[in-house]
N, C-alpha and C positions, 0 to 999 in steps of 0.2 A: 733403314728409314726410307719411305717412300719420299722421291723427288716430286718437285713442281705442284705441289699439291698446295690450293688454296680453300678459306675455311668455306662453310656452308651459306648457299646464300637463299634457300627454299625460304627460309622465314623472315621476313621484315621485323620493323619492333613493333609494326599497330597486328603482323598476323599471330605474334606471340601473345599481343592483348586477347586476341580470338581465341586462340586455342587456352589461355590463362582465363577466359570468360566460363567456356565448357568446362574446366578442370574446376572452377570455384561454384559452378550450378552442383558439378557432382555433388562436390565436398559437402552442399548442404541437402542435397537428396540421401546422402549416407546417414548425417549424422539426424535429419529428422525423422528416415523413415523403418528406421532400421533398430530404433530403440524406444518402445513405445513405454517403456519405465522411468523415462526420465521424462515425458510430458507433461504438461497441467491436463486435465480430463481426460476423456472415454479414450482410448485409441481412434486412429485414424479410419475412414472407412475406406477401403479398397474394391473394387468391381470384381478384378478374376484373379487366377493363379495363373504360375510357370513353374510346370514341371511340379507340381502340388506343394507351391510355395506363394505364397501373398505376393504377388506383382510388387506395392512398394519394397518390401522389406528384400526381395530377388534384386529389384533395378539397386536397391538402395545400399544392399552389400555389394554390387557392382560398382557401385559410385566410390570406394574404397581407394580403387583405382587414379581418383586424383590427387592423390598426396605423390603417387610413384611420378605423376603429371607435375607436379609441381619441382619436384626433385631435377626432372627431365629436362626442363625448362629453365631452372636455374643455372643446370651444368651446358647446357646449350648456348646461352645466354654471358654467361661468365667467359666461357673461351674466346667465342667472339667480340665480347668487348673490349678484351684483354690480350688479342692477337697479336703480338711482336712489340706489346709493352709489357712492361714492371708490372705486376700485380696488387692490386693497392686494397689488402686487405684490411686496413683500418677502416677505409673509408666504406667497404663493403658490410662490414660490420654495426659499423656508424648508420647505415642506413636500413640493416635492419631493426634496430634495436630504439633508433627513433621513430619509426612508423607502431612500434609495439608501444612504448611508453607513452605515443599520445592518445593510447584506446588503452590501457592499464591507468593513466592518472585523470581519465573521465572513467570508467567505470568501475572501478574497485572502488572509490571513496562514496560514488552514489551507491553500491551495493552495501557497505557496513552502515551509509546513513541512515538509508530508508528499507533496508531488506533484510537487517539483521535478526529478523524475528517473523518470517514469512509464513510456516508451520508446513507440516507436510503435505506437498500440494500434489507429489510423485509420490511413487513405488522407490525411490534409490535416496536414502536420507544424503548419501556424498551431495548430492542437487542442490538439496533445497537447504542445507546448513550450509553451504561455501562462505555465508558470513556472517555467520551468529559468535563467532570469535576471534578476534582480533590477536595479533599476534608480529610483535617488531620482526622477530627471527623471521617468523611466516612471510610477511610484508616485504623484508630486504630479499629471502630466495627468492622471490616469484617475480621481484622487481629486475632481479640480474640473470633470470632465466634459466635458474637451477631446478628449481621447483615447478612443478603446474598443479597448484594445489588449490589456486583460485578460479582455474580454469582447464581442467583435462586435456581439451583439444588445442593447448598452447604449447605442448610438447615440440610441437614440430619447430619452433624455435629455437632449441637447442642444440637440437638436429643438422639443421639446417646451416646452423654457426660452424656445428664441425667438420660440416661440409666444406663451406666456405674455405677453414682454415688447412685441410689436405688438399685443396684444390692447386696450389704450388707441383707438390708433390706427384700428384695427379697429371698436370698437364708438362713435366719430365718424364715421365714414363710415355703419354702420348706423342709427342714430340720428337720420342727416340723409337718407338717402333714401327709396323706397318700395323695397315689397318685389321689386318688377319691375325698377326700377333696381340694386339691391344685389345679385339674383340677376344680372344683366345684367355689373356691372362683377365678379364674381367668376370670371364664367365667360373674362372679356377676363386678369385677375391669372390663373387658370389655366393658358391660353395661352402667359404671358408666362414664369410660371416653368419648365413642361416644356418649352418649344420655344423661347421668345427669349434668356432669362438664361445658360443654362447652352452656350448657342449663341456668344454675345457673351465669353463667359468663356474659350473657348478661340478665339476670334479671335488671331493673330497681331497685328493692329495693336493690338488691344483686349488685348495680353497682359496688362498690369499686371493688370484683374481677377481671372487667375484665383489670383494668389500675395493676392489682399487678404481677410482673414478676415470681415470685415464683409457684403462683396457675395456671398460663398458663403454665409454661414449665411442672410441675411436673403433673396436674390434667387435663391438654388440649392436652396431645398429641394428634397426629395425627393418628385417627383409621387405621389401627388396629395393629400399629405397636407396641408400646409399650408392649402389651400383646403377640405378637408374639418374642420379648427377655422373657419373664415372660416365653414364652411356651419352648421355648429353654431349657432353666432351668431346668423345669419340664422334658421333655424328657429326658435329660443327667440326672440329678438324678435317676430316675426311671428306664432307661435304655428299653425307649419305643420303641424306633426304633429297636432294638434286639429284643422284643416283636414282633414288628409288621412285622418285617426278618423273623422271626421264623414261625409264623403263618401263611403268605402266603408261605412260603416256604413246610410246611407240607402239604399244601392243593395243590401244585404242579400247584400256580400259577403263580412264578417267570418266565418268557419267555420275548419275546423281542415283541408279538403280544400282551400279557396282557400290558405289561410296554406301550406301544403306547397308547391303549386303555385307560389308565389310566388317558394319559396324556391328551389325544380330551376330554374324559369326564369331569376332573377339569379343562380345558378352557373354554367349554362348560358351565358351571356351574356356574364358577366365573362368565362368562361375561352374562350369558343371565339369570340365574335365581336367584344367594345366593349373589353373590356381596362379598367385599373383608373381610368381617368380618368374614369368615369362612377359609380364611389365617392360622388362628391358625391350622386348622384341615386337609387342600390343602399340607401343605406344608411338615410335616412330609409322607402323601402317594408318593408323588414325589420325596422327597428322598431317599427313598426305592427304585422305581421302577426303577428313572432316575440312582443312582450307579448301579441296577441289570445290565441295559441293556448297560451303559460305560464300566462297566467291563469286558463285553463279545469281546471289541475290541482295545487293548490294545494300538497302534497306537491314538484314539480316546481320550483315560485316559491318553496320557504323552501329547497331547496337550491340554487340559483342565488342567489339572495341569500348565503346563505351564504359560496358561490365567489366572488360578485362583491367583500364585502367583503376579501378575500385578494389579489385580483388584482395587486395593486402588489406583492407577496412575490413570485408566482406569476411572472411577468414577468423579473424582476429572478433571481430561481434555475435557473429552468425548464432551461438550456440548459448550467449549471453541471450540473445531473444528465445529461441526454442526450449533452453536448458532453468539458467541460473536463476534468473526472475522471472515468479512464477508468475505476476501478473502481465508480462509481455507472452511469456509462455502460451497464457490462455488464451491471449489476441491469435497468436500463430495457428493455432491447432482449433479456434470458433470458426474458419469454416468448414470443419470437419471430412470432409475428402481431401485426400493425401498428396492431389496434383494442385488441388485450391491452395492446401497449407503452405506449400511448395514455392507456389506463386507471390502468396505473398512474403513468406519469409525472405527471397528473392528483390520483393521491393523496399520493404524493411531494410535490411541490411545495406540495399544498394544508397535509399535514403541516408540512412544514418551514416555512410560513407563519406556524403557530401556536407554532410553537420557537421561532421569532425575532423575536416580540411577546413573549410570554412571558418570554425571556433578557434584552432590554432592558425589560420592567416590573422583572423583578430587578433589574437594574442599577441601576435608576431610585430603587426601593426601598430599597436598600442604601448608594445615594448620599446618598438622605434623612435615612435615620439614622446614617449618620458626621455631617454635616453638623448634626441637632441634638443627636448627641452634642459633638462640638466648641463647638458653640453654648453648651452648660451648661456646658464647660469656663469657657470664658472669663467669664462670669458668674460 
């Protein structure tokens, strides 16, 4: 085990809002522009191609990439807050699954009141029926994050819980190796889970795996995420990203023409030649470059901060506007160019973010004072 070694200190928590800002634009440049079967009306119009591919639908399977972001940032984020204390998985758990449930019990009850009968407004009937049937069983999975059956892109909650819950186990193995060993055995756990587990799971002799819930959530995640919370980790332990600050900084490559270059090249890269399992190693150089060049314009850093504070809203709604209800749907995609839709779906969500803080501080409020009005009662 490496001596003397203190965790990462490249990222503050307003430059994690930043980089969690870009990471939540992707996620809805992915999921708007990249599926034009689940929209209300025409497709989106697009200017040119890359590489004899529709610009959005190229940037917008690039934007895929923020989920492996989100992962990164979680395992980044978890070590250090958790540096040389007890790990308080309850309470980690506890908050995400309150920020889910107060965007699951405002829109699932509006979706089967008023959209249970929408008709087909898309190409994918899964869209536009999400609530033409009601169902307790259906209602309890989706409410405890077993299911995403009200909402596709809700997956990543499950995910992400089991993240959470090997994170123990995770930060014993980091704690006990060096940083060469650790990047060494993550790269062997990455291997295992895109190509061995999910390989063994559908074996015929090996069937019983694939019916056992355990061996899918903990040994079938979805490449290459899991490994990209592991890398998180790793970075904030080792304090890689100060490393990798430092280093380009002495070589006096930090500028705002390198930082661009950096970033065409890992789009470039991801999409046309290594594909997303190189996520792990994408995403720490774009952290670097993407703070050098936000911090050079300080207007830029207080609204990204801003976005990034939202993102768990943002996330969580995003696809309910583009996707679910067809008449928000059409709002999103009337102005018909794909960096317009973009825009505003972006305002949309970031709005309704602050609606549904807002609605539960009332709640919250008005639960207060029943509660000490009854209190004087009783006295």
């Amino acid at each position: 085990m490496e001596k003397n070694i203190t965790p990462d200190t490249f990222l503050s928590k307003d430059d994690t809002k930043v980089m969690k800002a870009f990471a939540i634009c992707l996620m809805l440049m992915h999921h708007l522009w990249c599926f034009p079967n689940r929209l209300a009306g025409e497709p989106l119009i697009n200017l040119f191609t890359v590489f004899g591919i529709s610009a959005p639908v190229f940037f917008g399977f690039f934007g895929k990439i923020c989920v492996s972001m989100f992962f990164f940032y979680g395992g980044y984020g978890v070590y250090k807050g958790y540096f040389g204390r007890k790990f308080d998985l309850v309470g980690k758990l506890k908050g995400l699954y309150f920020a889910y449930w107060k965007v699951f019990l405002l829109f699932i009850p509006v979706g089967f009141i008023f959209f249970s009968d929408q008709g087909a407004y898309c190409n994918d009937q899964f869209i536009y029926s999400r609530f033409s049937t009601l169902s307790a069983r259906e209602v309890v999975s989706n409410f405890l994050g077993f299911t995403s059956t009200y909402n596709r892109e809700w997956w990543f909650l499950s995910s992400y819980a089991f993240a959470l819950i090997t994170f123990p186990f995770i930060r014993g193995i980091i704690d006990r190796f060096s940083t060469r060993v650790n990047l060494f055995l993550m790269l062997i756990v990455c291997l295992l889970i895109v190509n061995v587990f999910p390989g063994m799971a559908q074996n015929q002799t090996l069937g019983v795996l694939y019916n056992n819930r355990i061996y899918l959530k903990f040994f079938c995640q979805i490449a290459p995420y899991a490994t990209c919370f592991w890398m998180g980790c790793i970075v904030a332990r080792n304090g890689l990203l100060d490393r990798l600050f430092e280093g380009l900084k002495a070589s006096n490559l930090l500028n705002p023409v390198f930082d661009i270059v950096v970033w065409v090249a890992i789009i470039f890269l991801r999409q046309v030649e290594l594909g997303e399992v190189f996520d792990i190693f994408f995403i720490p150089v774009l952290t670097v470059v993407t703070m050098d060049l936000v911090n050079r314009i300080k207007l830029v850093r207080k609204g990204c901060i801003l976005v990034g504070k939202q993102s768990t809203n943002m996330w969580l709604t995003h696809t309910i506007f583009c996707y679910y209800i067809g008449a928000l749907s059409a709002v999103v995609t009337a102005p018909r160019y794909a960096i317009l839709s973009l825009l505003l779906l972006i305002l949309l969500t970031f709005a309704s973010s602050y609606a549904i803080n807002y609605f539960w501080k009332g709640v919250g409020f008005g639960y207060g004072k029943v509660k000490e009005l009854n209190s004087r009662k009783v006295q």
